[in-house]
PDB file of N, CA, C and O in Angstrom:
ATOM      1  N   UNK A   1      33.235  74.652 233.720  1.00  0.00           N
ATOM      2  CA  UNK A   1      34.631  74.833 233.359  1.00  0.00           C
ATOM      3  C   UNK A   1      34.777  75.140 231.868  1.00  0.00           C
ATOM      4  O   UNK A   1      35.444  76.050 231.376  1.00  0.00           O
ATOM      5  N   UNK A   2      33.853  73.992 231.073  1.00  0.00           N
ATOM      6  CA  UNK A   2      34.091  74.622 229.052  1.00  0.00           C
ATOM      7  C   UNK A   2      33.596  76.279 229.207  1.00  0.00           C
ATOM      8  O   UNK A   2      34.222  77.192 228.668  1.00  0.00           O
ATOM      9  N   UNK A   3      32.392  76.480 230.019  1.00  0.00           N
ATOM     10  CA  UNK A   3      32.121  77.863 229.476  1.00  0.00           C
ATOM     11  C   UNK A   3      33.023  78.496 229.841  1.00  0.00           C
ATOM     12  O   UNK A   3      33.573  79.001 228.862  1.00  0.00           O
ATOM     13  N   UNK A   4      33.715  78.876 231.173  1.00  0.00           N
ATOM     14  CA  UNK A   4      35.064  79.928 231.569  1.00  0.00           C
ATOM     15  C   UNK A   4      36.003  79.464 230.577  1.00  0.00           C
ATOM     16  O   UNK A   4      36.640  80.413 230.122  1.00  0.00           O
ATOM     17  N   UNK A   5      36.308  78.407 230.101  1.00  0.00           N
ATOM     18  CA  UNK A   5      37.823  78.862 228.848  1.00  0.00           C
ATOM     19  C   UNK A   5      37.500  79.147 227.937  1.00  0.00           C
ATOM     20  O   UNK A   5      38.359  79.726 227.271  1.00  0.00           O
ATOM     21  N   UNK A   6      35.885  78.937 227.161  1.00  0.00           N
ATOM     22  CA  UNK A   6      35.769  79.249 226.044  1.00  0.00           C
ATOM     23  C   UNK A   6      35.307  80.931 226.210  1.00  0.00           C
ATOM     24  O   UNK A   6      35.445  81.558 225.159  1.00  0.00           O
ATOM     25  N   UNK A   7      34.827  81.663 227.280  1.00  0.00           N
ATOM     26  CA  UNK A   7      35.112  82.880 228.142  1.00  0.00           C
ATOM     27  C   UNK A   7      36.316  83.935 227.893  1.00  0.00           C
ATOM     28  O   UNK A   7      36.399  85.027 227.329  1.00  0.00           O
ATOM     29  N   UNK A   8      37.309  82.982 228.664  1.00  0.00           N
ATOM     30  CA  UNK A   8      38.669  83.338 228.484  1.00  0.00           C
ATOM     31  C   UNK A   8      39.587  83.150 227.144  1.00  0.00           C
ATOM     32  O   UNK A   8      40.690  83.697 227.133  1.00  0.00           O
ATOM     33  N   UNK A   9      39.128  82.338 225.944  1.00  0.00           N
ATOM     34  CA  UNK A   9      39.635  82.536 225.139  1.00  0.00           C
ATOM     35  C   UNK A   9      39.027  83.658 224.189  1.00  0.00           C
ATOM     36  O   UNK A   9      39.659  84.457 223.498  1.00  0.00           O
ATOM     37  N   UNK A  10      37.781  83.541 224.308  1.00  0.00           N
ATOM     38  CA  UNK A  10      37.265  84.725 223.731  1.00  0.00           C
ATOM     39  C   UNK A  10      37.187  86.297 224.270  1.00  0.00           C
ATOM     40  O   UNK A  10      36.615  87.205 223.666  1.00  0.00           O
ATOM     41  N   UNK A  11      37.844  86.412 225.460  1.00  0.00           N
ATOM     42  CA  UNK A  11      38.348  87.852 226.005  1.00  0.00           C
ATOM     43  C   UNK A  11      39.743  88.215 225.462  1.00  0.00           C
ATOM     44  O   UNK A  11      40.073  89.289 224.958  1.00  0.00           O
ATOM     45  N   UNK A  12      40.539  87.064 225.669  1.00  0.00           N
ATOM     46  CA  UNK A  12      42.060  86.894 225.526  1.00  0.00           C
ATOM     47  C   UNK A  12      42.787  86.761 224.225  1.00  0.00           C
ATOM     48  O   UNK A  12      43.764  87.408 223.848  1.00  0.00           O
ATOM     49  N   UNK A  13      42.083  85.724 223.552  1.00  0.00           N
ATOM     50  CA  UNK A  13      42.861  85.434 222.077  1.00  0.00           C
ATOM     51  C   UNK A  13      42.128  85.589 221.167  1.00  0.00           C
ATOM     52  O   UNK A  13      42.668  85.820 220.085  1.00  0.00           O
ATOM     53  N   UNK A  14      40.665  85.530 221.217  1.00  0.00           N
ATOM     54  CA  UNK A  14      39.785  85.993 219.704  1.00  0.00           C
ATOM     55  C   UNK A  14      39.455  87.546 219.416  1.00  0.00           C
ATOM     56  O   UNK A  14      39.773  88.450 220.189  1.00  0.00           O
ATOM     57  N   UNK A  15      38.972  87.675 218.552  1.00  0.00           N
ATOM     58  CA  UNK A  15      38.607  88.579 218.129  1.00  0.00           C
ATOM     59  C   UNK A  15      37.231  88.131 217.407  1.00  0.00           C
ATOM     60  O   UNK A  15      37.176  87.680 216.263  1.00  0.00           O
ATOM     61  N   UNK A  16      35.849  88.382 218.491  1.00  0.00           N
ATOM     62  CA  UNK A  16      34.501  87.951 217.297  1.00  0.00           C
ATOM     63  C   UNK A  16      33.495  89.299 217.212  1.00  0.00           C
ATOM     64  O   UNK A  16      33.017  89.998 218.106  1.00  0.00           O
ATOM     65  N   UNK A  17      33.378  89.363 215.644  1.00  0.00           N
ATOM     66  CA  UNK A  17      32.855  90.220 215.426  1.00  0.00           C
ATOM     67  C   UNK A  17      31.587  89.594 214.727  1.00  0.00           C
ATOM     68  O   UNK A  17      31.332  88.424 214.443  1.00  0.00           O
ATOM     69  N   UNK A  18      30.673  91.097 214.490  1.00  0.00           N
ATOM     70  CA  UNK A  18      29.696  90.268 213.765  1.00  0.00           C
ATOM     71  C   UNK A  18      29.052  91.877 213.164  1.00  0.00           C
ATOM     72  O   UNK A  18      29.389  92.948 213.669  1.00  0.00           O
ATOM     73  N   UNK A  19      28.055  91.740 211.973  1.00  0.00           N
ATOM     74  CA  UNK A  19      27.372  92.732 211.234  1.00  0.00           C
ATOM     75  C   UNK A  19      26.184  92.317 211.166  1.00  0.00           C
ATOM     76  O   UNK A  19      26.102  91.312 210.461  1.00  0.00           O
ATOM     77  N   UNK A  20      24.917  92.767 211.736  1.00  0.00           N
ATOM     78  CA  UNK A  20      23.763  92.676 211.200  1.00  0.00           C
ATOM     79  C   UNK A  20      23.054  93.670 209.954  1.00  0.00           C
ATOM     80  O   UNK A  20      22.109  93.381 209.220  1.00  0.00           O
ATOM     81  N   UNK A  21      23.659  94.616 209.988  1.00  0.00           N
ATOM     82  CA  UNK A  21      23.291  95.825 208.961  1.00  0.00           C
ATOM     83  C   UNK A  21      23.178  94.918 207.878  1.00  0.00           C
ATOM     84  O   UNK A  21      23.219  93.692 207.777  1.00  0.00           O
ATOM     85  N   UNK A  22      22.930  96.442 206.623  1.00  0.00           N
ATOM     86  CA  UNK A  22      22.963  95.815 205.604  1.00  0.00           C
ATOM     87  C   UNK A  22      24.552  96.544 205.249  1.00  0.00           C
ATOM     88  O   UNK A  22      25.324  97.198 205.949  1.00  0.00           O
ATOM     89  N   UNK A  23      24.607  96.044 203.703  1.00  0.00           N
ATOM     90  CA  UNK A  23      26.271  96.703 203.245  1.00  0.00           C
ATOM     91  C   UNK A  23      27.327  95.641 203.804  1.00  0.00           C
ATOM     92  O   UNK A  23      27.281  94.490 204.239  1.00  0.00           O
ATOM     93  N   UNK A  24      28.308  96.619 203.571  1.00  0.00           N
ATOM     94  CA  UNK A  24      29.548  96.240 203.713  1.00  0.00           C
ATOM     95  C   UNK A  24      29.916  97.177 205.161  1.00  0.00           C
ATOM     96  O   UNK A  24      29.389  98.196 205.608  1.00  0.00           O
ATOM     97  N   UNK A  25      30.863  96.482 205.568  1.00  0.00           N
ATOM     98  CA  UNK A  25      31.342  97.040 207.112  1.00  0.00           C
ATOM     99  C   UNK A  25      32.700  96.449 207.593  1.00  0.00           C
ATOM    100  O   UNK A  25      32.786  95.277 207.958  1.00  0.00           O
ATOM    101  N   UNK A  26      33.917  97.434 207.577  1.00  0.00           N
ATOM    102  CA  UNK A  26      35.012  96.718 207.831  1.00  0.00           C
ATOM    103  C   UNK A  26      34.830  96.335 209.278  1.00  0.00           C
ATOM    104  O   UNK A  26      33.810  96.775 209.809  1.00  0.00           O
ATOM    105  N   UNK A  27      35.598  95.631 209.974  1.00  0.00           N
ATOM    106  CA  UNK A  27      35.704  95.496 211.364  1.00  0.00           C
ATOM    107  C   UNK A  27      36.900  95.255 211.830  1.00  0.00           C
ATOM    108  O   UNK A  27      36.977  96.014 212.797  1.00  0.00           O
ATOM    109  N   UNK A  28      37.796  94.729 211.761  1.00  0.00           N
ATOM    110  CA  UNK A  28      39.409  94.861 211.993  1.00  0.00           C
ATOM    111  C   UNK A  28      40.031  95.053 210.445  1.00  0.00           C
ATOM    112  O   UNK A  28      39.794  94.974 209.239  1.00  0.00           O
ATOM    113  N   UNK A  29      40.861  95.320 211.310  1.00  0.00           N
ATOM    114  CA  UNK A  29      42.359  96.477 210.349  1.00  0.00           C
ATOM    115  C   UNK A  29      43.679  95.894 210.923  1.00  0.00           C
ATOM    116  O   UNK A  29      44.241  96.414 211.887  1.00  0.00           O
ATOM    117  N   UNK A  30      43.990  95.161 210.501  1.00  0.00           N
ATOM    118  CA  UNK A  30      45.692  95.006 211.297  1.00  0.00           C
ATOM    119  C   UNK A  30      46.606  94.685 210.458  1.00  0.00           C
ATOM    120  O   UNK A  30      46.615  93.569 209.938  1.00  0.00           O
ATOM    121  N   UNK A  31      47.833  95.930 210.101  1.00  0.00           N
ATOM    122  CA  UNK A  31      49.121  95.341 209.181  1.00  0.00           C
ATOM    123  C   UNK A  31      48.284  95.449 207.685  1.00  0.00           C
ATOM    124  O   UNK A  31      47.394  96.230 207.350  1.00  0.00           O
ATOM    125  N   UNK A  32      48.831  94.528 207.060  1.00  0.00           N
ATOM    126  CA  UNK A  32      48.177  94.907 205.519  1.00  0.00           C
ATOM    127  C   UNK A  32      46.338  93.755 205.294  1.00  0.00           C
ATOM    128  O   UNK A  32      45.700  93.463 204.283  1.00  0.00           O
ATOM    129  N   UNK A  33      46.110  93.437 206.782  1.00  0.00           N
ATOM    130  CA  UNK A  33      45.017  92.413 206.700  1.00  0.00           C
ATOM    131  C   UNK A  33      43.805  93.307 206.737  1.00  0.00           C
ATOM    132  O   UNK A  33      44.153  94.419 207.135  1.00  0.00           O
ATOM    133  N   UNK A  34      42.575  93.252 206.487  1.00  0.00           N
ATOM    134  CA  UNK A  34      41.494  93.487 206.648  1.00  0.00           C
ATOM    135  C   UNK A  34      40.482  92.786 206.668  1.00  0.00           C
ATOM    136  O   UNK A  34      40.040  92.531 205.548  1.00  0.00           O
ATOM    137  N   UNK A  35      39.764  92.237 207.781  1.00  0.00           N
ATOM    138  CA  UNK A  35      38.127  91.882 207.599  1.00  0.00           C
ATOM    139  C   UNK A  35      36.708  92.855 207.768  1.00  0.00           C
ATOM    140  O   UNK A  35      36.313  93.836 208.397  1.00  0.00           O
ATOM    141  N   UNK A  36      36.343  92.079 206.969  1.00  0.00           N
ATOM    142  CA  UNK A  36      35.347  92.728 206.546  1.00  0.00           C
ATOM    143  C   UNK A  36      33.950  91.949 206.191  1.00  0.00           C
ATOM    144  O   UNK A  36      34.160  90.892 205.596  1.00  0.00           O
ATOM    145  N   UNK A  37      32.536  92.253 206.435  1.00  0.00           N
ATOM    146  CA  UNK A  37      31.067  91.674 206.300  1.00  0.00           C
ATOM    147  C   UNK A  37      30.900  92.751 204.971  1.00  0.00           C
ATOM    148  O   UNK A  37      31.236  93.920 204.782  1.00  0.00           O
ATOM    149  N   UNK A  38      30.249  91.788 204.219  1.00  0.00           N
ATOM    150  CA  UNK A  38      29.143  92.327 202.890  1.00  0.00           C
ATOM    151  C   UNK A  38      27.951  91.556 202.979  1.00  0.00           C
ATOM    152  O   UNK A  38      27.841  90.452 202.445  1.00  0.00           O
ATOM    153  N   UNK A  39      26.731  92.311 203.880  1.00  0.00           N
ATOM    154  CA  UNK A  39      25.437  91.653 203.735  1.00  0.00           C
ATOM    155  C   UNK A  39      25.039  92.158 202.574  1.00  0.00           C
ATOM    156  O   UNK A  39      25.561  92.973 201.813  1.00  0.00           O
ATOM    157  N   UNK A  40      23.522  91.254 202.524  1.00  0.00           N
ATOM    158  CA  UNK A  40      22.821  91.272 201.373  1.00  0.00           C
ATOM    159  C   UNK A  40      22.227  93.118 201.234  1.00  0.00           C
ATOM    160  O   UNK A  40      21.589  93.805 202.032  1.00  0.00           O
ATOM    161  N   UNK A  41      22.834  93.457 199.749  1.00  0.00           N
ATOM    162  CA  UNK A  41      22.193  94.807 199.293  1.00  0.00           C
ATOM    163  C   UNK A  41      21.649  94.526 198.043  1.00  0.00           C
ATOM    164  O   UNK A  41      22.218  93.884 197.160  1.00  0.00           O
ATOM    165  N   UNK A  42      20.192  95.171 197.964  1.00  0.00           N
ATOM    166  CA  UNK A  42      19.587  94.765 196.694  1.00  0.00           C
ATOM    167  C   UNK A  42      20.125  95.647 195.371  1.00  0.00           C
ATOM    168  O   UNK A  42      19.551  95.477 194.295  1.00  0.00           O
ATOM    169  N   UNK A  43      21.198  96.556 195.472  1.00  0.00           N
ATOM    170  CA  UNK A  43      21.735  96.804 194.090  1.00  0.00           C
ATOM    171  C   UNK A  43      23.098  95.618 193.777  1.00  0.00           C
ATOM    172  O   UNK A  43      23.751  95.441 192.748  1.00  0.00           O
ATOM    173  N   UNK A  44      23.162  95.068 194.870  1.00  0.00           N
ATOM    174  CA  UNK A  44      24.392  93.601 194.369  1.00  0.00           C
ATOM    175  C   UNK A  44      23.539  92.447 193.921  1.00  0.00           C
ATOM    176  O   UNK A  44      24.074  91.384 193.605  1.00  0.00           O
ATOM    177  N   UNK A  45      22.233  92.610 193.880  1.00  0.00           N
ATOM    178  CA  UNK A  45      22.313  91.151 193.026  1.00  0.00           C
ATOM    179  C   UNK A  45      22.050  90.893 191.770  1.00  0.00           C
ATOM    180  O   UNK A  45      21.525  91.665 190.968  1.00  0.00           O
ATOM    181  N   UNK A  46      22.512  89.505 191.530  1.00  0.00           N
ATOM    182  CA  UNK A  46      23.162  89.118 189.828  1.00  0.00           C
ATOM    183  C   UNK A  46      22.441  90.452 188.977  1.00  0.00           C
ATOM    184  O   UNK A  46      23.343  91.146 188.508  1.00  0.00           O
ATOM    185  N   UNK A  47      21.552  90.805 188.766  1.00  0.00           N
ATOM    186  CA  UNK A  47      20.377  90.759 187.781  1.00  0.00           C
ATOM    187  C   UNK A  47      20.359  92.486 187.623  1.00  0.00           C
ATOM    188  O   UNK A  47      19.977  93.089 186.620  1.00  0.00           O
ATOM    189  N   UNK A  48      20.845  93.061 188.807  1.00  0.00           N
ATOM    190  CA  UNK A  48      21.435  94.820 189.199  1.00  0.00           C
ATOM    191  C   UNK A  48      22.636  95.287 188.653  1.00  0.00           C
ATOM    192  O   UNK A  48      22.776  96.420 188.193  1.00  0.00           O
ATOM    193  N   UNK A  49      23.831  94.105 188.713  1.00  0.00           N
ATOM    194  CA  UNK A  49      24.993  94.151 189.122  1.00  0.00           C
ATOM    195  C   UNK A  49      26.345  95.109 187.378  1.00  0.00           C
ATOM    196  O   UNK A  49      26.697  94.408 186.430  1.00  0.00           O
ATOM    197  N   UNK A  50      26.589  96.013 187.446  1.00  0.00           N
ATOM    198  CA  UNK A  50      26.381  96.631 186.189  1.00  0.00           C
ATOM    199  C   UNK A  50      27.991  97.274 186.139  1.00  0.00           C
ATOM    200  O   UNK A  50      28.243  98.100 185.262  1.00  0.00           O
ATOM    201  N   UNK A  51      29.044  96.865 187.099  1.00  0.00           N
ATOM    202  CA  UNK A  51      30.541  97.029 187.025  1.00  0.00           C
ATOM    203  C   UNK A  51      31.332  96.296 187.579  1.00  0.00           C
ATOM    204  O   UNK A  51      30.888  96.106 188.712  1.00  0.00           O
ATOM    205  N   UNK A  52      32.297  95.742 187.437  1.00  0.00           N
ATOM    206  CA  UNK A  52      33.095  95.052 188.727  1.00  0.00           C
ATOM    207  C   UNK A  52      34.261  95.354 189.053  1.00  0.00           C
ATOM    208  O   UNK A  52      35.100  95.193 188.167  1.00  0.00           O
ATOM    209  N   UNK A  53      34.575  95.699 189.925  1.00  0.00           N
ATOM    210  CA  UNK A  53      36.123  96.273 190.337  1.00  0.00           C
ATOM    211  C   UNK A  53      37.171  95.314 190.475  1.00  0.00           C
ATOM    212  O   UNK A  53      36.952  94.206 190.966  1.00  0.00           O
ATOM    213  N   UNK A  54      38.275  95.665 190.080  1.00  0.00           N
ATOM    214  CA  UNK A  54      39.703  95.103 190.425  1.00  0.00           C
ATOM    215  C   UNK A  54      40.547  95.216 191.422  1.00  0.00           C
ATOM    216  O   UNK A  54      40.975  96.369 191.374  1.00  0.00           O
ATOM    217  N   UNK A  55      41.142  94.502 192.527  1.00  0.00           N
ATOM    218  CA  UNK A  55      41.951  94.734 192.931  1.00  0.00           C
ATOM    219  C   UNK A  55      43.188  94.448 193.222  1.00  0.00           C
ATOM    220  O   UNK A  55      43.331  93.814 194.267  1.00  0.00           O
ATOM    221  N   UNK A  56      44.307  94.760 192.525  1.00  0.00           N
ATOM    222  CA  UNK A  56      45.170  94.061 191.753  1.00  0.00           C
ATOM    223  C   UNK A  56      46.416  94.176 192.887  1.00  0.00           C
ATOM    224  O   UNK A  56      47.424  93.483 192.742  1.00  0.00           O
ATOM    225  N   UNK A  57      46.285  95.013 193.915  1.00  0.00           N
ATOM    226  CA  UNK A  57      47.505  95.331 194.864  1.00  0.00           C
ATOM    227  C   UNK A  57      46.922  94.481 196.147  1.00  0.00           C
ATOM    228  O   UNK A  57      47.480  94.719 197.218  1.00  0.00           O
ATOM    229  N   UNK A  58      45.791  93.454 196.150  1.00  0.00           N
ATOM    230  CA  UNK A  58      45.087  93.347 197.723  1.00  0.00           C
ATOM    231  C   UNK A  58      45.166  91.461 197.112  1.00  0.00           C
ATOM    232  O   UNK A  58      45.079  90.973 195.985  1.00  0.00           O
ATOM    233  N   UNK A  59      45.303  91.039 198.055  1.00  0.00           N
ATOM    234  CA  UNK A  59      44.419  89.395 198.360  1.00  0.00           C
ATOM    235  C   UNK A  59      43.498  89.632 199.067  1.00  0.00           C
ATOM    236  O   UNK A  59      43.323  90.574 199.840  1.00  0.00           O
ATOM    237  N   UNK A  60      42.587  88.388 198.711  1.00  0.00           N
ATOM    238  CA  UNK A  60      40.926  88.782 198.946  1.00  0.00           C
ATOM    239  C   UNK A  60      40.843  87.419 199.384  1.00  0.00           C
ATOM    240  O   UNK A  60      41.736  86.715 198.913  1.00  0.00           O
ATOM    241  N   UNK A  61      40.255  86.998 199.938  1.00  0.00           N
ATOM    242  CA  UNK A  61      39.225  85.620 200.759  1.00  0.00           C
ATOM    243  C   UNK A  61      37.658  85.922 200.400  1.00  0.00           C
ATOM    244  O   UNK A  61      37.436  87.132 200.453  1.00  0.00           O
ATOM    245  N   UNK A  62      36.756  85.307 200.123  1.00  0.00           N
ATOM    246  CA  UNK A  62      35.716  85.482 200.630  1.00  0.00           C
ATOM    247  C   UNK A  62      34.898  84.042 200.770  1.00  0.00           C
ATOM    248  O   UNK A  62      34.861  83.059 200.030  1.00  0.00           O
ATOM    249  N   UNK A  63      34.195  84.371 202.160  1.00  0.00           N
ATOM    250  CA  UNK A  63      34.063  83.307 203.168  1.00  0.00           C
ATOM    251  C   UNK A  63      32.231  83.446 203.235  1.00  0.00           C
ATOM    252  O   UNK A  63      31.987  84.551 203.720  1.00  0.00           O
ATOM    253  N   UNK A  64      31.054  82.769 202.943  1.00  0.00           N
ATOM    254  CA  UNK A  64      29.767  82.618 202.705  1.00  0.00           C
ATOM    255  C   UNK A  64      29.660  81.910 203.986  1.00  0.00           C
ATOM    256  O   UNK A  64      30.046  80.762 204.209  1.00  0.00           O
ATOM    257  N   UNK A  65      28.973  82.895 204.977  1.00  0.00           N
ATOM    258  CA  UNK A  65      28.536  81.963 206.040  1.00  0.00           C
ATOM    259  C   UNK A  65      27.369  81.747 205.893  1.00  0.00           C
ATOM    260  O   UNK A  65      27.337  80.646 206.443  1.00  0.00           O
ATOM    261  N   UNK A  66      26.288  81.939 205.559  1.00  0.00           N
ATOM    262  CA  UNK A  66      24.904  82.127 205.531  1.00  0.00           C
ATOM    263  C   UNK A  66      24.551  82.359 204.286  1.00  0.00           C
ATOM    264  O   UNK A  66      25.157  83.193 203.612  1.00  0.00           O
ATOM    265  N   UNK A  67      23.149  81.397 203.634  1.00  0.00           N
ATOM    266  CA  UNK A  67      22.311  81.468 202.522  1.00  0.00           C
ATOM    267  C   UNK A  67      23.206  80.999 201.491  1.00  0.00           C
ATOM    268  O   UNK A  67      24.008  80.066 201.515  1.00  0.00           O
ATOM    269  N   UNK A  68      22.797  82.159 200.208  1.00  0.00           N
ATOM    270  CA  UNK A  68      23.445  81.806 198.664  1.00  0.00           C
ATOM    271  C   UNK A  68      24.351  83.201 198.478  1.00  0.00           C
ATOM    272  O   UNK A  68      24.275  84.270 199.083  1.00  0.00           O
ATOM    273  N   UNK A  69      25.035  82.864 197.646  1.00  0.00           N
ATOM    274  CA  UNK A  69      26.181  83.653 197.092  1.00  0.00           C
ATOM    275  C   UNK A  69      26.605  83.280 195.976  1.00  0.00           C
ATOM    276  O   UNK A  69      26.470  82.088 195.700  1.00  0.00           O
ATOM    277  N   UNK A  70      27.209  84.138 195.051  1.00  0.00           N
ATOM    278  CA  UNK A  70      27.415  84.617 193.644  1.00  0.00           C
ATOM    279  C   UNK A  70      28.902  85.431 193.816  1.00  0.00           C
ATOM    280  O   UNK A  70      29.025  86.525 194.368  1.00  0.00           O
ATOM    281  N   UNK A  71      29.863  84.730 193.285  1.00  0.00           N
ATOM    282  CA  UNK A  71      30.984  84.833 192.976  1.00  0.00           C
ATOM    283  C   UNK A  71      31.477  85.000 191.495  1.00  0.00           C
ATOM    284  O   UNK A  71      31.803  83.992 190.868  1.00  0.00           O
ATOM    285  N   UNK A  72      31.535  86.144 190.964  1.00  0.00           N
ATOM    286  CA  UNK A  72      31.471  86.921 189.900  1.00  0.00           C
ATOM    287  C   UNK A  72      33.162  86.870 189.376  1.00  0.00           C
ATOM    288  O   UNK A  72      34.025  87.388 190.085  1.00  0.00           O
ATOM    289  N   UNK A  73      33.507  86.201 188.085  1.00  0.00           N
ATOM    290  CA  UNK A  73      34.951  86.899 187.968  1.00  0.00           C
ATOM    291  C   UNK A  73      34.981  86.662 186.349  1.00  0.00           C
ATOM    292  O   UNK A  73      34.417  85.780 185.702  1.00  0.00           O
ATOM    293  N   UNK A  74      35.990  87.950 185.812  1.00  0.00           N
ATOM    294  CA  UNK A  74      36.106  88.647 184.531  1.00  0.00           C
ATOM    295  C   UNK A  74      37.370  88.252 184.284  1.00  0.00           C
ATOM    296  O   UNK A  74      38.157  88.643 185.146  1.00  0.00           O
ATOM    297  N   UNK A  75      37.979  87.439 183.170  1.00  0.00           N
ATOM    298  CA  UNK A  75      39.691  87.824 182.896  1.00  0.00           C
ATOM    299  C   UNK A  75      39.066  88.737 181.630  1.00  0.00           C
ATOM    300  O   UNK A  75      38.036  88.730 180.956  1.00  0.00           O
ATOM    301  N   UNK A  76      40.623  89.732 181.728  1.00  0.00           N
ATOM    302  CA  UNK A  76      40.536  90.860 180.328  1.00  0.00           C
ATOM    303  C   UNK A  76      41.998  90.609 180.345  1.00  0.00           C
ATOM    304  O   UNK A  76      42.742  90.063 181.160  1.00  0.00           O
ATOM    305  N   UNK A  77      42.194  91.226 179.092  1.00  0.00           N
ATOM    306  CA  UNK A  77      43.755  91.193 178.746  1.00  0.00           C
ATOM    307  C   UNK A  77      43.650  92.334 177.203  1.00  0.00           C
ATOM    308  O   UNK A  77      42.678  92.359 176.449  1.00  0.00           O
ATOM    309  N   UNK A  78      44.497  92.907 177.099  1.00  0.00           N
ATOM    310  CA  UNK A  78      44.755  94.055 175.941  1.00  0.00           C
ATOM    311  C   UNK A  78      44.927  93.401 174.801  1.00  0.00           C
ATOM    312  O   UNK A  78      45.770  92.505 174.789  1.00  0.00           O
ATOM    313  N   UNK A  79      44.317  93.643 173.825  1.00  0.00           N
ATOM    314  CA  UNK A  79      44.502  93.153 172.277  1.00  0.00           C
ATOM    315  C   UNK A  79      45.919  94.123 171.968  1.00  0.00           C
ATOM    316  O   UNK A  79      46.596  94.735 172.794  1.00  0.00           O
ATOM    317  N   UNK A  80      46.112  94.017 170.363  1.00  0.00           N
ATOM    318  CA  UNK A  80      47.281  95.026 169.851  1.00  0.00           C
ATOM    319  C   UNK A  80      47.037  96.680 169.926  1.00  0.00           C
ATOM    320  O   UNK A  80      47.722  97.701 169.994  1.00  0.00           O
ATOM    321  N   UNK A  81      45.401  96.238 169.863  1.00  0.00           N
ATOM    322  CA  UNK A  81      45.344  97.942 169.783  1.00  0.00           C
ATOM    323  C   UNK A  81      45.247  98.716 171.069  1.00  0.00           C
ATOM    324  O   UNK A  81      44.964  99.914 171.066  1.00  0.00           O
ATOM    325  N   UNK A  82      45.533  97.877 172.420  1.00  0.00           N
ATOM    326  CA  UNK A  82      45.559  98.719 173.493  1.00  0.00           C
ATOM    327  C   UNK A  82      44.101  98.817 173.969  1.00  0.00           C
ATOM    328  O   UNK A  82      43.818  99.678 174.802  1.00  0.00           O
ATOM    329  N   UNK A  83      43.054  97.898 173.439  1.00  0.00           N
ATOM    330  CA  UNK A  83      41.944  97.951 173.857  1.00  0.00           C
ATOM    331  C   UNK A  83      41.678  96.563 175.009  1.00  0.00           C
ATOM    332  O   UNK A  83      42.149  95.427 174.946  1.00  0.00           O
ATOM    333  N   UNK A  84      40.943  97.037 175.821  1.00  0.00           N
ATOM    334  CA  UNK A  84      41.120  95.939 176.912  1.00  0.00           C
ATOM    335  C   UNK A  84      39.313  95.145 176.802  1.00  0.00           C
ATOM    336  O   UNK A  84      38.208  95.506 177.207  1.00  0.00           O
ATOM    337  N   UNK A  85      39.726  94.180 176.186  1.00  0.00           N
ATOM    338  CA  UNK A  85      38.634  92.592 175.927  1.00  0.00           C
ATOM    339  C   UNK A  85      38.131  91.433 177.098  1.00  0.00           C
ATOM    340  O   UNK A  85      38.881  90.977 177.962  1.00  0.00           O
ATOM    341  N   UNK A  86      36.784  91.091 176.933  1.00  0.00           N
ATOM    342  CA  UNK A  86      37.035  90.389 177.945  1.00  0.00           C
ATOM    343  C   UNK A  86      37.623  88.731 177.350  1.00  0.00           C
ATOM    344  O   UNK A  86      37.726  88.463 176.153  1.00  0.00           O
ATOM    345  N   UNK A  87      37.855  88.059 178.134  1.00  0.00           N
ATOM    346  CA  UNK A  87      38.412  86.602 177.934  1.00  0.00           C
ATOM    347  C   UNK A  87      37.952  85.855 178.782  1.00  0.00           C
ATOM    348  O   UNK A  87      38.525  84.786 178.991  1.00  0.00           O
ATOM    349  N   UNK A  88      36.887  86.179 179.447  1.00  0.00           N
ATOM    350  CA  UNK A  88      35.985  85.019 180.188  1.00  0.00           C
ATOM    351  C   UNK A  88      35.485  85.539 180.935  1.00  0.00           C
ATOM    352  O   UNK A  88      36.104  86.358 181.615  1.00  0.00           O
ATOM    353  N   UNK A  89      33.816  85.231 181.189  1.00  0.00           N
ATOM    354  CA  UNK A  89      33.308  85.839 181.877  1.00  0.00           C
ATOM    355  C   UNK A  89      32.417  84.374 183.141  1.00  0.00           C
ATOM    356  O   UNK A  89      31.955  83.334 182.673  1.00  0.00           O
ATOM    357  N   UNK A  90      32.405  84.555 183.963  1.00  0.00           N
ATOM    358  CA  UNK A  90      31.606  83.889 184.544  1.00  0.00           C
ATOM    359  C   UNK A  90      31.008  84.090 185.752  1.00  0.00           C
ATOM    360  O   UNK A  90      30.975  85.190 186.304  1.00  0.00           O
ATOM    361  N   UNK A  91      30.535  83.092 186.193  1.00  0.00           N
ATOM    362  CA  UNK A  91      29.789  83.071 188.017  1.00  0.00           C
ATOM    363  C   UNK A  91      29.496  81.941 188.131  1.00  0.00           C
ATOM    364  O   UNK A  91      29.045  81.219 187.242  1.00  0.00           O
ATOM    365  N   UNK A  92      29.895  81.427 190.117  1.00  0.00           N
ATOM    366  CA  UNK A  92      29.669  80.502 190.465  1.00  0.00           C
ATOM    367  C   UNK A  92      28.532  80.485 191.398  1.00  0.00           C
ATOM    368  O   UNK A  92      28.155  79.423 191.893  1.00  0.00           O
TER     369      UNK A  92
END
């Protein structure tokens, strides 16, 4: 009986996805949501890692199911002269 509802909930109400590749790989799209897998690529780690992007119009989650992970974040902010500085750099 657990296996048929957990069956039926997973035909009916989930959505399970999964990525073995390497990269990044969206997998649902719905409304302004997106999920998405980023496996391990050897130009992302710490020691490669040589820009970081912003995305200033999106909320982001990110969720480490497996191993280690490196969570990278930059504040910048503009001095007078219109030049953009950093103001903290770190990783967790």
């Amino acid at each position: 009986m657990l296996q048929s509802i957990k069956t039926i909930m997973a035909n009916n109400y989930l959505q399970v996805k999964q990525h073995n590749g390497h990269g990044y790989k969206p997998k649902i799209d719905f409304e302004k949501w997106r999920v998405a897998f980023l496996n391990t690529l050897q130009e992302l780690t710490l020691n490669k890692i040589t820009r970081l992007e912003r995305h200033m119009k999106s909320d982001e989650v990110f969720v480490l199911l497996k191993g280690e992970g490196a969570l990278v974040a930059e504040g910048i902010k503009k001095n007078k002269s219109g030049q953009i500085e950093n103001t903290y750099n770190a990783y967790v």
